[in-house]
C-alpha positions, 0 to 999 in steps of 0.5 A: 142293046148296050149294058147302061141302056139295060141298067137305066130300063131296070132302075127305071123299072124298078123306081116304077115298082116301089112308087107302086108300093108306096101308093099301094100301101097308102090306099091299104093303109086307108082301106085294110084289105090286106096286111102290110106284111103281106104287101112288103112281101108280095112287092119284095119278092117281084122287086127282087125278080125283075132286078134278076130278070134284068141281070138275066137280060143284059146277059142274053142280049150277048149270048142268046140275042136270036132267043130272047123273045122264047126267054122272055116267055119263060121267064114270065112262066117261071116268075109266076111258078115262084110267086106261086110257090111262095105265096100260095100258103099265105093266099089259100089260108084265110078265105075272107081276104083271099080275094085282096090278097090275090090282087095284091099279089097279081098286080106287081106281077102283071105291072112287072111284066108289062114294063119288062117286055118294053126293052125287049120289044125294043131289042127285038125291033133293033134287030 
């Protein structure tokens, strides 16, 4: 896979990802189920994580292409250890929105993840 095809597939992405976060922040706008704060944040820290995950790409695309599939997965290991981390005060603290706040954070992921595996299916196809 060329480096401008792993540039477009993480603008790509990434465009995706802050469309999500404009209508999440409408729809919590409309509704409060979680402070906004909280939502930059959530949103922030997977934007910032998938612009890593695609650097971390484009690299093992050259150098590690026959292991590309066991990094994948541990790279969607270690993103959730970090927004574990992270964001596991801030979710444990006040059990009335614990819930939201969970979904909050979990949908960006899981988003994340599921447009971060298309290049690689891609490149494992190509192979």
């Amino acid at each position: 896979m060329k480096r401008n095809k792993v540039f477009v597939n993480a603008v790509i992405t990434s465009l995706i990802i802050i469309t999500m976060y404009v209508g999440h922040d409408y729809l919590n706008g409309e509704n409060h189920w979680v402070s906004s704060d909280f939502l930059v944040k959530s949103y922030g820290v997977v934007f910032i994580l998938n612009a890593l995950f695609f650097l971390l790409f484009g690299i093992a695309t050259i150098q590690f292409r026959d292991h590309l599939g066991f990094l994948y997965l541990f790279w969607v290991l270690m993103k959730f250890v970090f927004l574990f981390v992270i964001f596991y005060s801030e979710v444990n603290d006040n059990l009335e929105t614990k819930k939201a706040e969970v979904i909050s954070l979990l949908f960006p992921y899981l988003i994340s993840i599921f447009l971060s595996a298309f290049p690689l299916s891609k490149e494992l196809n190509s192979m």
